[in-house]
C-alpha distance (Angstrom), angle and dihedral (degrees) to the residues before:
residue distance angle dihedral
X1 . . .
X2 3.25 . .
X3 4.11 119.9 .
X4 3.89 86.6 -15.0
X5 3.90 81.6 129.4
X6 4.20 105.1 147.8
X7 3.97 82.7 -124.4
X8 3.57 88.7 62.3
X9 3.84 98.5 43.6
X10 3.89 90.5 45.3
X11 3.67 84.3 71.4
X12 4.29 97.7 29.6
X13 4.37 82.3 62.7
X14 3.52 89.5 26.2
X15 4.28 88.7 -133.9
X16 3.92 128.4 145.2
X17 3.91 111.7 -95.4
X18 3.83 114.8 -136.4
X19 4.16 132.5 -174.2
X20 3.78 86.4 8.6
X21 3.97 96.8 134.4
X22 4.00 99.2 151.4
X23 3.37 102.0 -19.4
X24 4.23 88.9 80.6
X25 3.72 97.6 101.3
X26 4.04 103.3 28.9
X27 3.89 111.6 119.9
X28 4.11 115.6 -114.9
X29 3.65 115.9 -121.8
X30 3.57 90.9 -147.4
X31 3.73 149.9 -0.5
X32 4.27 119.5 -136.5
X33 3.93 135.2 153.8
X34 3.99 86.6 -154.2
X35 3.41 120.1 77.6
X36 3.79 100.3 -155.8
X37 4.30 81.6 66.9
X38 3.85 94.4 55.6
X39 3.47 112.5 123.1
X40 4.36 124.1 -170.9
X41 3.66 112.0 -72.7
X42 3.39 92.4 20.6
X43 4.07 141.0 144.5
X44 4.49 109.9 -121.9
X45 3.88 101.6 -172.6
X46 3.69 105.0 -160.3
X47 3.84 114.8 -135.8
X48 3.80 127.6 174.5
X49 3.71 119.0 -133.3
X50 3.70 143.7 179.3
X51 4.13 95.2 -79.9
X52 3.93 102.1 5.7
X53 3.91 135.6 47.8
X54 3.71 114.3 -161.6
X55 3.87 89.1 -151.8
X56 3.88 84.5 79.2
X57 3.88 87.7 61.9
X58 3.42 101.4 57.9
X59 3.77 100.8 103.8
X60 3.84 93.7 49.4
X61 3.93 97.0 50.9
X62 4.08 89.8 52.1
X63 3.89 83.6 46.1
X64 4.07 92.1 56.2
X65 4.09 86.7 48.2
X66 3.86 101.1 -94.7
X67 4.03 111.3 174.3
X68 3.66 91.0 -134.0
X69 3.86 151.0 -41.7
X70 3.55 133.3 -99.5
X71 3.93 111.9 -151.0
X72 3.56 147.4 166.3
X73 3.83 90.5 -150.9
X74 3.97 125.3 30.7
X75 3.67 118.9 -122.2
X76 3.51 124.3 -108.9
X77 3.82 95.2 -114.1
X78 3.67 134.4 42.6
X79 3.76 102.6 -93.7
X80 3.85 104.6 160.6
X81 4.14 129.3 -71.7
X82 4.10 120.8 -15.0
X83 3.21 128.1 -155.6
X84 3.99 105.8 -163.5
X85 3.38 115.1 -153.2
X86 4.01 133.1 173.4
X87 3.87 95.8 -132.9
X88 4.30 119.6 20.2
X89 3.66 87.8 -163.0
X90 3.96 94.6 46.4
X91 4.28 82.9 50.2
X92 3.47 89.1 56.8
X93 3.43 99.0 52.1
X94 3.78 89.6 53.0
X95 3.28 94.4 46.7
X96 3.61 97.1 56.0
X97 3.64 97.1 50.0
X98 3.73 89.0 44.3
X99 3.92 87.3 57.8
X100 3.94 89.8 44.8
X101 3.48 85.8 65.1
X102 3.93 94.2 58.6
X103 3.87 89.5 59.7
X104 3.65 128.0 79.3
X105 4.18 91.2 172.1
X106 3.96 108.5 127.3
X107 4.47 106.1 -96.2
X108 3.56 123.3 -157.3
X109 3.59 116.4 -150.9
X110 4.06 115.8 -159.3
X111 3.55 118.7 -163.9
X112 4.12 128.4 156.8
X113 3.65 145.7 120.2
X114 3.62 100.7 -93.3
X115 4.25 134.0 4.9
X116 3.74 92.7 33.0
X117 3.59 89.9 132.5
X118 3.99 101.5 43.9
X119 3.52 86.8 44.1
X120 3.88 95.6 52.3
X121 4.32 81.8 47.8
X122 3.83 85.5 50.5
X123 3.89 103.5 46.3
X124 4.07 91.1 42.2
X125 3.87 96.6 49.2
X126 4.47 85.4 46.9
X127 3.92 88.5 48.8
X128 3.99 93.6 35.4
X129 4.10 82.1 70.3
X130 3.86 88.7 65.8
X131 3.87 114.1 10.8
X132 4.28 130.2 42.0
X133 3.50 96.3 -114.2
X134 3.52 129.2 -164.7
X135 3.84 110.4 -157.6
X136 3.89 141.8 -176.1
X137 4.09 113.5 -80.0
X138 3.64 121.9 -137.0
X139 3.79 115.7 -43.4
X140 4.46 94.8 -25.1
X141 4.34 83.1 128.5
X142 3.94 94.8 123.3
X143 3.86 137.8 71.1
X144 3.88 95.6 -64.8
X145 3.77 99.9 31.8
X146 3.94 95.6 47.4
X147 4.06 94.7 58.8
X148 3.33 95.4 44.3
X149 3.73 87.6 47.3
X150 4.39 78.2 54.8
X151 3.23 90.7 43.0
X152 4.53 94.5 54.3
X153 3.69 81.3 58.2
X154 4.32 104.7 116.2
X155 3.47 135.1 -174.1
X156 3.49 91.8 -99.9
X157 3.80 94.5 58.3
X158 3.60 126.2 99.4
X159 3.39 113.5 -179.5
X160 4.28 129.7 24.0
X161 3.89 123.5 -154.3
X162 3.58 110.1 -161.5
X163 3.74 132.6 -163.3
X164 3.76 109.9 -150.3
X165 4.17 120.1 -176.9
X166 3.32 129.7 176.8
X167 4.47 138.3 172.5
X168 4.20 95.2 -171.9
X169 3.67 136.0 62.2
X170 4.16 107.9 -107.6
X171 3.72 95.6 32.2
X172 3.55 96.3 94.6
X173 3.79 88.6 47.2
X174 3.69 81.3 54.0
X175 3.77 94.3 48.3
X176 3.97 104.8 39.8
X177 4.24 88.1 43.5
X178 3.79 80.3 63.8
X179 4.03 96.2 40.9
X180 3.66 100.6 39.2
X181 3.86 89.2 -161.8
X182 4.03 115.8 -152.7
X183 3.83 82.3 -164.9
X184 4.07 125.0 43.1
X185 3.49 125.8 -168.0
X186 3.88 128.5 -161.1
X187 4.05 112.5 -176.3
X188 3.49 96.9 -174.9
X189 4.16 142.3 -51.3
X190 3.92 105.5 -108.2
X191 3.72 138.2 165.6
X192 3.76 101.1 -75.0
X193 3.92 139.9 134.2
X194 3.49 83.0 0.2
X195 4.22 80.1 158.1
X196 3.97 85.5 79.2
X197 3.96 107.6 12.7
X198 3.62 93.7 46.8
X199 3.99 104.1 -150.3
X200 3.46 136.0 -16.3
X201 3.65 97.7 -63.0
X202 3.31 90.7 58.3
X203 3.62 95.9 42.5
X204 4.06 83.1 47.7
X205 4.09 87.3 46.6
X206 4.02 89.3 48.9
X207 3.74 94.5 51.2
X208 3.55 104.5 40.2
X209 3.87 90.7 58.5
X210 4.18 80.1 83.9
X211 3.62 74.4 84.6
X212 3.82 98.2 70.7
X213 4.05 94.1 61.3
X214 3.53 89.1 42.1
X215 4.29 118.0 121.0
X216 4.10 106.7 -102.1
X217 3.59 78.3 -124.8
X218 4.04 100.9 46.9
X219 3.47 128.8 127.9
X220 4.08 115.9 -118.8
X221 3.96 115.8 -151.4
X222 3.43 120.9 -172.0
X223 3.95 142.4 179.2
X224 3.50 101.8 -96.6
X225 3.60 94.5 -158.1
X226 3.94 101.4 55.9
X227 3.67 115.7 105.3
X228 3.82 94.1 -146.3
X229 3.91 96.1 42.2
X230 3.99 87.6 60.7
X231 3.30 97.7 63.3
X232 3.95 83.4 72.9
X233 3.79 99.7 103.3
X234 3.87 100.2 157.1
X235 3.75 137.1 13.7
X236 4.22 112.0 -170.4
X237 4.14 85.0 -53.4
X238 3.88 90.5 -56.1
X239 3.66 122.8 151.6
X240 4.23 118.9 -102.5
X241 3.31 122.5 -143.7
X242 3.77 115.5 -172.1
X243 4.18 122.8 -173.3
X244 3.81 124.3 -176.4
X245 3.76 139.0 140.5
X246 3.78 134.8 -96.2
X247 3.59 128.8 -143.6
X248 3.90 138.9 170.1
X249 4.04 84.9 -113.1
X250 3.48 101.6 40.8
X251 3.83 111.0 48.6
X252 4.14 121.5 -150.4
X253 3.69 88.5 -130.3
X254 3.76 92.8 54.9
X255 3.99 120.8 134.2
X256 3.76 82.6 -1.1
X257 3.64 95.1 -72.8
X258 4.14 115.3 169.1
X259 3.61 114.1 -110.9
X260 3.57 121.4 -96.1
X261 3.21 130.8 -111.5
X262 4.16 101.1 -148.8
X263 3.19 115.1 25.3
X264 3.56 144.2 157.3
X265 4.00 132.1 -122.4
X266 3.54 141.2 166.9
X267 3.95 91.5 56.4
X268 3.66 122.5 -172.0
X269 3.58 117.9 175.6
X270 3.56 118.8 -146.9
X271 4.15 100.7 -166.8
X272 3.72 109.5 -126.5
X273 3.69 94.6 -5.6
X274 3.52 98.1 71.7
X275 3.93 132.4 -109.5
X276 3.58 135.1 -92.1
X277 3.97 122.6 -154.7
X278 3.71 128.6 156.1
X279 3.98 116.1 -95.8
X280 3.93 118.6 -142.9
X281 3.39 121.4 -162.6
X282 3.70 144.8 -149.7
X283 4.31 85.5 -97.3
X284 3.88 88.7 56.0
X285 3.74 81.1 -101.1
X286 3.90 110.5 166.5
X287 3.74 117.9 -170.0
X288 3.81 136.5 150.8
X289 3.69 116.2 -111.2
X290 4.55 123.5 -166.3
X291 3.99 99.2 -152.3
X292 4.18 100.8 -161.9
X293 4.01 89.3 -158.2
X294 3.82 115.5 91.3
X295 3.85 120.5 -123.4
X296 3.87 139.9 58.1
X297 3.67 86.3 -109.5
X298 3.98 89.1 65.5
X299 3.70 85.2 51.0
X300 3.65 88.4 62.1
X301 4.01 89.9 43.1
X302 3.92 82.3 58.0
X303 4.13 99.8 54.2
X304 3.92 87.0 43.9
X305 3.87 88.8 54.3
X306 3.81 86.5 43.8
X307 3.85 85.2 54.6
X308 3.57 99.1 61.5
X309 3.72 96.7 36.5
X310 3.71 89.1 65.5
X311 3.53 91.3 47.1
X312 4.18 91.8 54.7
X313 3.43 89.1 40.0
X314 3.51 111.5 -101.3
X315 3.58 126.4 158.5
X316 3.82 126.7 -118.3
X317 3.84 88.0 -124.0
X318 4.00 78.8 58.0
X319 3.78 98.0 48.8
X320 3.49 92.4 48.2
X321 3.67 95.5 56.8
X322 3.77 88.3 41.6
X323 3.34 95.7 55.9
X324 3.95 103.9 43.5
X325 3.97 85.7 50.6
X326 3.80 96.3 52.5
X327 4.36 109.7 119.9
X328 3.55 119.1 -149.6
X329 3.90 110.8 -118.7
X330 3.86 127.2 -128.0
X331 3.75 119.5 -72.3
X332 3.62 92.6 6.8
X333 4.21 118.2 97.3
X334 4.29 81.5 -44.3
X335 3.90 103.6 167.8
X336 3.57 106.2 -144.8
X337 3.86 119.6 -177.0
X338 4.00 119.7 -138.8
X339 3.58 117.7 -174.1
X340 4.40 93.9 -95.2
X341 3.62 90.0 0.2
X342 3.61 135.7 84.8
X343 4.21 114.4 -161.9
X344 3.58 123.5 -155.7
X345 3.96 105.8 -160.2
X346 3.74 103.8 -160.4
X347 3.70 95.1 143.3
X348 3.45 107.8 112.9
X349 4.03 96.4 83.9
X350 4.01 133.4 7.9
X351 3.93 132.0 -170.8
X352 3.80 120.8 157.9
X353 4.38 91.7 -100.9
X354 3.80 89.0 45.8
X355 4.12 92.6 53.0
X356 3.77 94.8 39.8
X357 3.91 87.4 56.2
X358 3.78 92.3 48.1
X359 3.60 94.5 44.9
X360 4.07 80.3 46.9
X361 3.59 81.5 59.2
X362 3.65 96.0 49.8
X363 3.51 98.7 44.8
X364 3.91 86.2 57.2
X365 3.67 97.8 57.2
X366 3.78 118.1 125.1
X367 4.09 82.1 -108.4
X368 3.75 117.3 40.3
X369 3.34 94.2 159.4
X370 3.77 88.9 59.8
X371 4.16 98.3 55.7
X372 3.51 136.9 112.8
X373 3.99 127.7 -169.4
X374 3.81 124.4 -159.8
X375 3.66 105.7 -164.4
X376 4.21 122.6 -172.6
X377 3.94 125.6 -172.4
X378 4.00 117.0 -65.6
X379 3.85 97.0 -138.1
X380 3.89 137.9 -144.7
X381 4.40 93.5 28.0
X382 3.71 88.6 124.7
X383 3.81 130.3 -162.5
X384 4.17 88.9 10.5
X385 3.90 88.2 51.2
X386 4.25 100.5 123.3
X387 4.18 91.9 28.8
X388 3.81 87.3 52.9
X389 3.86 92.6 49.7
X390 4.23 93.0 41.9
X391 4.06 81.2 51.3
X392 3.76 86.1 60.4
X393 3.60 92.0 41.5
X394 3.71 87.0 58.9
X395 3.86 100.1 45.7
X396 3.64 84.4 48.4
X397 3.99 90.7 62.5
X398 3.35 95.6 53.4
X399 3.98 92.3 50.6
X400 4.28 89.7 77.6
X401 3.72 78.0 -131.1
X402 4.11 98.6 158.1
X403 3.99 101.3 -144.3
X404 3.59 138.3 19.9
X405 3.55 135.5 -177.2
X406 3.32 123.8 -156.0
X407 4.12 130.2 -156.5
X408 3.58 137.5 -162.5
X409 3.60 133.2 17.0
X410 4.05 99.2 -86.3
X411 4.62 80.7 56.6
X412 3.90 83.5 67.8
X413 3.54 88.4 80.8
X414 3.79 88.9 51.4
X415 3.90 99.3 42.1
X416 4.00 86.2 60.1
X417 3.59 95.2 47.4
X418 3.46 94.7 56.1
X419 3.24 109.5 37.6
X420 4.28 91.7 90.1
X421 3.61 85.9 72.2
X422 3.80 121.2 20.5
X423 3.93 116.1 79.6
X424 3.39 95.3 -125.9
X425 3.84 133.8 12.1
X426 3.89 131.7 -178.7
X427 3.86 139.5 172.0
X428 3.43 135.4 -147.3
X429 3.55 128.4 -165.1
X430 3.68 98.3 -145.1
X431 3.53 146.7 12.0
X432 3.48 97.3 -110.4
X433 3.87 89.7 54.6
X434 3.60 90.3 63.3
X435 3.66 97.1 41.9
X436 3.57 93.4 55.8
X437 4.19 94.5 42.0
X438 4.23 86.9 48.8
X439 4.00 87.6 120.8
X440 4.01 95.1 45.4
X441 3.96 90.3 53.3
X442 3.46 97.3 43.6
X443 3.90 93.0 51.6
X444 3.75 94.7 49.2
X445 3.42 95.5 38.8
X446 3.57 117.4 38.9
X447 3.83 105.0 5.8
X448 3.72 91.1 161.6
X449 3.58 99.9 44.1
X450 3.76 135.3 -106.5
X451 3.71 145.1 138.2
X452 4.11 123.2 -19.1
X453 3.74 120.0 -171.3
X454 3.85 114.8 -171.1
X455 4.13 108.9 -173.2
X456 4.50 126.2 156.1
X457 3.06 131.2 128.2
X458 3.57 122.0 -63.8
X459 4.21 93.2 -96.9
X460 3.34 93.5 64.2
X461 3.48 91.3 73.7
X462 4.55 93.4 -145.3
X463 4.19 83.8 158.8
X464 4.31 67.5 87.7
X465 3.58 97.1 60.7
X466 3.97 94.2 37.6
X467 3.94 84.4 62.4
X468 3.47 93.3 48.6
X469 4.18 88.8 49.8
X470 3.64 91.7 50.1
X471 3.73 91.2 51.7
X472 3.74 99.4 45.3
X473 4.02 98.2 33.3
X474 4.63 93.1 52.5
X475 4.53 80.6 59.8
């Protein structure tokens, strides 16, 4: 990795070097926090968490070949080199943005409300058909998981996609002054971690601070089709790139939003099967695009990802491919097929945009009247907590959705709201209630078969009750 010589990072975390000897200016072949990734010649930063302290791995990393160690407390052997350091996580950090600034490959920074995950999947898979890409893994979006995303990066790399999520104001001034994106992506503004951002303004204020790491050359791309997002008229003289779709019912000009730049057109939705639309582009390109992933939502995922690819120089032919090989990842709008049941795991994360959309998606099934929702507690929207969750309740009712379940004690507010207009409503306490009653709800609810979606917050810990379907809906 290039300059990641312990010399150097003796002076990047400014720590005390000790049992160096020759070793002081050999590169690292990697960078990791867990020692089961350590590879030979390699840098273990020891960091001490809830359950596990990497200080008691020490021994074993030197023992697979690791170049050195990077500690807040020396072991009490003689292992190999130490780098001592007053805060692991802190050295990390440093170390990241100190390897940033080795790179000159074209980063994307994602950021947003809601999608930023599908949308990372999306843009990766459109620039995988022209670049070697290097992209975030599962959920590493915050101030550990974004510099070791940095520090993945390799030689061979020429491109990065990075996932960056944050709750508090000056974390994604934090995060992007580490990235140093060439690229930023906003999604959309929505009612999130309202416990620390406030509203959307704030929520608008927090995310928009990707802004401040951003290349005075960079590239901004933004949801076209957000209210909040188009009040973003100027960014330090950078260029703004907006994408969004356009439909007979919904027109481009609507709540005075700007016109985007990509868009999409010609949409047909195709329920759980995904959509197909035809993508325009910047060029007055016009070409017809198969997205895989179910949703209108994903559509939108799609034109953002077309949006960047023309700005790194990818060809439609490219974004096409991209786009009709893009997976959906676990716990996010995952289709999983169950003998007479169809699953929709959304579990991982839940806001009230993200579970209107999914119950959009559920509502559009080819059976409505063969649906069930289980719905747990969004988390961290603050003061509005319970009138956020009844507002679901409500848009739920008017979905013709036939069941819905709802857990935890904030989803009381939503059980009562809907009950006027779903069929059948019922709430559980806790998760483990409806894990163990999985049989009972699917017997009253859908004894037929049909469509499940499972969506909360990621605390709630549904993954539970999407076992439990799997298990009960394959007999």
């Amino acid at each position: 990795m290039k300059n990641l010589t312990l010399h150097n990072l003796e002076k990047v975390c400014n720590g005390t070097l000790y049992y160096a000897d020759a070793k002081a200016e050999t590169e690292s072949t990697c960078v990791v926090i867990d020692s089961r990734r350590i590879e030979a010649g390699g840098i273990f930063i020891a960091t001490k968490g809830e359950r596990v302290d990497g200080h008691d791995f020490i021994p074993q990393v030197f023992e697979k070949g690791a170049l050195a160690v990077i500690c807040e407390r020396l072991p009490e052997k003689e292992y190999g080199p130490c780098l001592l350091v007053k805060d692991s996580f802190e050295a990390l950090r440093k170390i990241a943005a100190f390897y940033r600034e080795q790179l000159s490959i074209p980063v994307v920074g994602i950021t947003g409300s809601v999608g930023k995950t599908s949308t990372k999947e999306m843009i990766a898979s459109v620039l995988r058909r022209h670049y070697k890409v290097c992209a975030t893994e599962g959920n590493y979006n915050n101030e550990i998981g974004v510099p070791l995303t940095i520090l993945r990066i390799r030689d061979t790399d020429e491109c990065a996609v990075i996932e960056m999520g944050i709750n508090h104001f000056g974390e994604m001034t934090r995060l992007t002054g580490i990235a140093k994106p060439t690229v930023a992506v906003i999604t959309n503004i929505g009612t999130c971690h309202l416990e620390a951002l406030g509203d959307r303004d704030g929520v608008l204020r927090a995310k928009t601070e990707i802004f401040t790491g951003l290349a005075e050359d960079g590239v901004i791309v933004l949801n076209g089709m957000d209210d909040k997002l188009a009040t973003v008229k100027e960014a330090g003289g950078r260029k703004i790139l907006r994408y969004g779709i356009r439909t007979t019912d919904v027109p481009n000009d609507a709540a005075d939003l700007p016109a985007s730049d990509v868009y999409a057109d010609g949409i047909e939705l195709k329920g759980l099967e995904g959509s197909r639309a035809v993508l325009h582009d910047t060029k007055q390109n016009a070409y017809a695009v198969e997205v895989p992933l179910p949703g209108e939502h994903m559509l939108l995922n799609a034109a953002a990802a077309a949006c960047v690819g023309e700005v790194l120089g990818v060809t439609p032919e490219e974004i096409t491919a991209g786009i009709a090989a893009v997976q959906a990842t676990g716990g996010r709008s995952h289709i999983l097929r169950c003998g007479a049941y169809t699953i929709i795991d959304d579990c991982y994360n839940a806001n009230p945009t993200s579970v209107r959309a999914a119950l959009d998606l559920l509502g559009n099934t080819e059976a409505p009247e063969r649906t069930l929702a289980i719905l747990g507690d969004m988390f961290e929207l603050g003061k509005d907590a319970r009138e956020l969750h009844a507002g679901i309740g409500n848009y739920a009712a008017k979905k013709k959705i036939r069941a819905l379940v709802c857990v935890g004690g904030l989803s009381e507010a939503m059980a009562e709201a809907a009950k006027d207009g779903v069929g059948r409503v019922m709430h559980y306490a806790t998760t483990e209630e409806v894990a163990a009653h999985v049989d009972e709800i699917l017997k009253t609810a859908l004894p037929e078969g049909g469509t499940v979606l499972v969506k909360a917050s990621h605390g709630m810990h549904l993954e539970t009750v999407v076992e439990k379907l799997k298990e009960r809906a394959d007999l």
